[in-house]
C-alpha positions as CSV (number, residue, x, y, z in Angstrom):
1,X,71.7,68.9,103.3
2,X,73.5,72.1,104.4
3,X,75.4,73.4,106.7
4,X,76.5,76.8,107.4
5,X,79.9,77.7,109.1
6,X,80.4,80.6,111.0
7,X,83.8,82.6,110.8
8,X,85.7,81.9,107.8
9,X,86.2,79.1,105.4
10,X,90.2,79.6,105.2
11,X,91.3,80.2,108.7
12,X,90.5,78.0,111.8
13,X,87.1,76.7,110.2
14,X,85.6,73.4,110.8
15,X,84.3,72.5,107.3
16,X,87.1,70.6,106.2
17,X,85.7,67.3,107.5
18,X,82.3,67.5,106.0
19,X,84.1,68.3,102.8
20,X,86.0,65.3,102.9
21,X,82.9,62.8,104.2
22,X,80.9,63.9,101.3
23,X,83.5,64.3,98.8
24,X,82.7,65.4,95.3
25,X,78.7,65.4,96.6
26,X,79.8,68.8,98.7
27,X,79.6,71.9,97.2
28,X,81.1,75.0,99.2
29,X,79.6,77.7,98.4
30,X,81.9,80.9,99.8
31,X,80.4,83.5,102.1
32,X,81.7,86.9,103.5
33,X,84.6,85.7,106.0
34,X,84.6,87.6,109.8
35,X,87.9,89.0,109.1
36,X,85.9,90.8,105.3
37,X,83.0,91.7,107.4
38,X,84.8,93.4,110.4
39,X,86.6,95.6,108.1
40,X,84.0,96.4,106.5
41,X,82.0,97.0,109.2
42,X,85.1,99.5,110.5
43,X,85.6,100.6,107.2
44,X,89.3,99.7,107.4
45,X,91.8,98.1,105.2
46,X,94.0,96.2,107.3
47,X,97.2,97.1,105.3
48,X,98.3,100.3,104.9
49,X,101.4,101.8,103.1
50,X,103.4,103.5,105.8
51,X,101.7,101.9,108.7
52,X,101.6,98.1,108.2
53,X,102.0,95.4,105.7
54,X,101.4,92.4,107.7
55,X,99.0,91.1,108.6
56,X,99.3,88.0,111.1
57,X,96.1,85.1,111.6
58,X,96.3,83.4,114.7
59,X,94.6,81.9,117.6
60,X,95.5,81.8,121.4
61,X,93.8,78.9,122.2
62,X,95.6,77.0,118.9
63,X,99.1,78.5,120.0
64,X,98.5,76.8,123.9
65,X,98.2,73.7,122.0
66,X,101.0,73.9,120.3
67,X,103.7,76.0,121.4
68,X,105.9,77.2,123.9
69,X,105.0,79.9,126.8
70,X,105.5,83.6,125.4
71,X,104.8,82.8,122.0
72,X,101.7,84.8,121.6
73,X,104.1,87.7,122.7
74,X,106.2,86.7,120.6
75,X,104.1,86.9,117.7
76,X,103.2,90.1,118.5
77,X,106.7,91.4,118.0
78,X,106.2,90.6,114.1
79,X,103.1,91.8,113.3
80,X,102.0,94.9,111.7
81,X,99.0,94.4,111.9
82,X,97.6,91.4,114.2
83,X,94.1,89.2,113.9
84,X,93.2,86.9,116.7
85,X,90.2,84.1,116.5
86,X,89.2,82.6,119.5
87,X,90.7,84.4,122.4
88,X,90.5,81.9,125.4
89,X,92.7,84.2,127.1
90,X,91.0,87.3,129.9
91,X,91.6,90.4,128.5
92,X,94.1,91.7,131.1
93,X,96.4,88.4,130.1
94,X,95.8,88.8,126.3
95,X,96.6,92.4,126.7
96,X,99.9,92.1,128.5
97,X,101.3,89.8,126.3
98,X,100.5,91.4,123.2
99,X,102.0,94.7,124.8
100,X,105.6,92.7,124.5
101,X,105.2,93.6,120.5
102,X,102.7,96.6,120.7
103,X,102.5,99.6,122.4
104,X,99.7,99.7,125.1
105,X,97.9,102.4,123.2
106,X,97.5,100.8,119.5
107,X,94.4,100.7,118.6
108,X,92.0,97.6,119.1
109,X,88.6,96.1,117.9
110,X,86.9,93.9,119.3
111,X,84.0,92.4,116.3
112,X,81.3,89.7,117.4
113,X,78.6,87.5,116.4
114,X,79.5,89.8,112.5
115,X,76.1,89.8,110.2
116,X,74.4,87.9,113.1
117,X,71.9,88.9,115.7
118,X,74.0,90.4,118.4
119,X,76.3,91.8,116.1
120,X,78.8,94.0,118.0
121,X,82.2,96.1,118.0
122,X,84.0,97.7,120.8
123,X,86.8,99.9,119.9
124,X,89.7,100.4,122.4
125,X,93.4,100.4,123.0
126,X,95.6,97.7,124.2
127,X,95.5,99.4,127.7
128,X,91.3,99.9,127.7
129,X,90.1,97.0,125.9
130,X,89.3,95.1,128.9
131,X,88.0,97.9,130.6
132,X,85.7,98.7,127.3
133,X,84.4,95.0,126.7
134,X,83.3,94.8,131.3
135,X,81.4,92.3,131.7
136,X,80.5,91.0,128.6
137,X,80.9,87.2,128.3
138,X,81.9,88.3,124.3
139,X,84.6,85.3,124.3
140,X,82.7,82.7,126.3
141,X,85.2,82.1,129.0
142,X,83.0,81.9,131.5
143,X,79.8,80.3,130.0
144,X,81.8,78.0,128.0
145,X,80.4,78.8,124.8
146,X,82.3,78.6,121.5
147,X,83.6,82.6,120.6
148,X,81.9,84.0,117.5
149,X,84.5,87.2,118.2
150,X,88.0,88.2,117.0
151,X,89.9,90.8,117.7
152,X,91.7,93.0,115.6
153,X,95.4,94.9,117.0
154,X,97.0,97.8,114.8
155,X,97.4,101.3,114.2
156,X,95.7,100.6,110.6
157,X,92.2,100.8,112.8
158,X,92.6,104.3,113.3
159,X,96.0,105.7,111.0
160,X,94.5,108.2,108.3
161,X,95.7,107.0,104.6
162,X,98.0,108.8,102.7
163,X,96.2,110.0,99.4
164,X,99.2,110.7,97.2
165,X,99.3,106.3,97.3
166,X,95.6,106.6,96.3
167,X,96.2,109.1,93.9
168,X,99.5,107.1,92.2
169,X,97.1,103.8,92.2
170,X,93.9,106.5,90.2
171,X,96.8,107.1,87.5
172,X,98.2,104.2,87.4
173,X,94.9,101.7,86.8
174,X,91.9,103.7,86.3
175,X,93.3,106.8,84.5
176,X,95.4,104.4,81.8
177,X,92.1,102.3,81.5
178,X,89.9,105.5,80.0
179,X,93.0,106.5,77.4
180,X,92.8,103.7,76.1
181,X,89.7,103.6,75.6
């Protein structure tokens, strides 16, 4: 038997049961996480010397379960660089109360449905993204079905890199490799 899990493995994935019923029987075999494929797909690293060296993982609809109003805004406050998996939150809401830790204009994408049929990205700010995304359903908030989307808040998404870091890490690995060679 098989089963295959969207999203990812390590972060707010639903595997860990059938792991445990079938016990040493189970074998996980590991995939391309959503968070891997959207940057890939944006061909962005998500840390970035200069700009941002955290990264935060959360969920909206895990933080109303447990924890205390403004935490999401909170959160945002902390973060360099901020992933979110299943928004239950409109876009308007999730927008104001990340702009209590970002500004309204850092970058945003928005990745769905990632390798699948349907696969999509809208890129925006704080300020546009629910303006960009209209009237696409992309979270399920109002046909009730599960979110294969997450949304991804920083100025990595668009800050250019700084190729002197590039060039150090060149010397550094790959040069020293070829002398000694």
């Amino acid at each position: 038997m098989a089963f295959l899990v969207p999203g990812d493995l390590t972060v707010f994935s639903p595997f860990l049961p059938l792991v445990e019923r079938f016990g040493a029987r189970a074998r996980v075999i590991a995939g391309v996480g959503v968070l891997n494929a959207a940057a890939a797909l944006l061909k962005r690293t998500l840390d970035m010397p200069g700009v941002s060296h955290t990264i935060l993982l959360t969920s909206p609809k895990h933080i109303d379960r447990n924890a205390q109003d403004g935490e999401l805004a909170r959160l945002a406050r902390a973060a360099g660089t901020m992933v979110l998996y299943m928004n239950n939150r409109p876009l308007e809401q999730l927008a104001g109360e990340l702009s209590e830790g970002f500004d309204p204009d850092t970058p945003v994408a928005i990745a769905s449905r990632l390798g699948m049929e349907g696969e999509r990205i809208y890129r925006a700010t704080l300020a546009t993204m629910a303006s960009t995304v209209g009237g696409d359903d992309i979270f399920g908030l109002a046909s009730g079905e599960p979110s294969l989307a997450i949304i991804l808040v920083g100025e990595v998404l668009e800050a250019p890199s700084d190729p002197v870091f590039w060039d150090r890490r060149k010397e550094r690995f790959w040069d020293r490799k070829k002398g000694s060679a």
